[in-house]
C-alpha angles and dihedrals in degrees: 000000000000116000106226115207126203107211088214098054091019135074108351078207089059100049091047088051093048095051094045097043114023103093099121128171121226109259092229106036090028079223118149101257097233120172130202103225131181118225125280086025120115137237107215136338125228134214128203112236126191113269088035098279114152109215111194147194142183116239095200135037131279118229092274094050100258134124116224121216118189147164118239104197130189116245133185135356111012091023093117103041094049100253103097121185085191136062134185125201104218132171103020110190135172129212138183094218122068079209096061100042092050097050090051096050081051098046090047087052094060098047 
């Protein structure tokens, strides 16, 4: 069963990581992804993967009208208990279809 997190609801830890770290360019225009949400509505859903890696989406569209899918995976000390203090964005990929980008942070998860 994969245990789906919500970073809202989720790991305070998470959310604070995400807001500290996430400021990724788009691999092809190099542009900041920046996204025009209304409130109450996320900005990306995690699921837990095995070996504590943390594979993402984004349930609504950036500026530009893609969903984002990534890997957050622990680095460094920690990374092998469970408890990281690092963390490293890998695979970044963007879809034009939610659907697509969901099932591939699942199936990442799984794997």
């Amino acid at each position: 069963m994969v245990n789906f997190t919500d970073v809202i609801m989720g790991d305070p830890t998470l959310a604070r990581l995400v807001h500290e770290v996430f400021a990724p360019r788009d691999p092809h225009t190099h542009e900041l992804i920046s996204f025009d949400l209304k409130p109450g509505q996320h900005k990306y859903l995690y699921y837990k993967g095995k070996g504590g890696a943390q594979h993402c989406y984004t349930p609504h569209k950036d500026t530009r009208g893609w969903y984002w899918c990534w890997t957050y995976q622990p680095k460094g000390k920690g990374s092998q208990s469970g408890n990281p203090k690092k963390w490293k964005m890998t695979k970044l990929v963007r879809f034009r279809k939610r659907k697509d980008a969901m099932a591939r942070a699942e199936k990442r998860s799984r794997v």
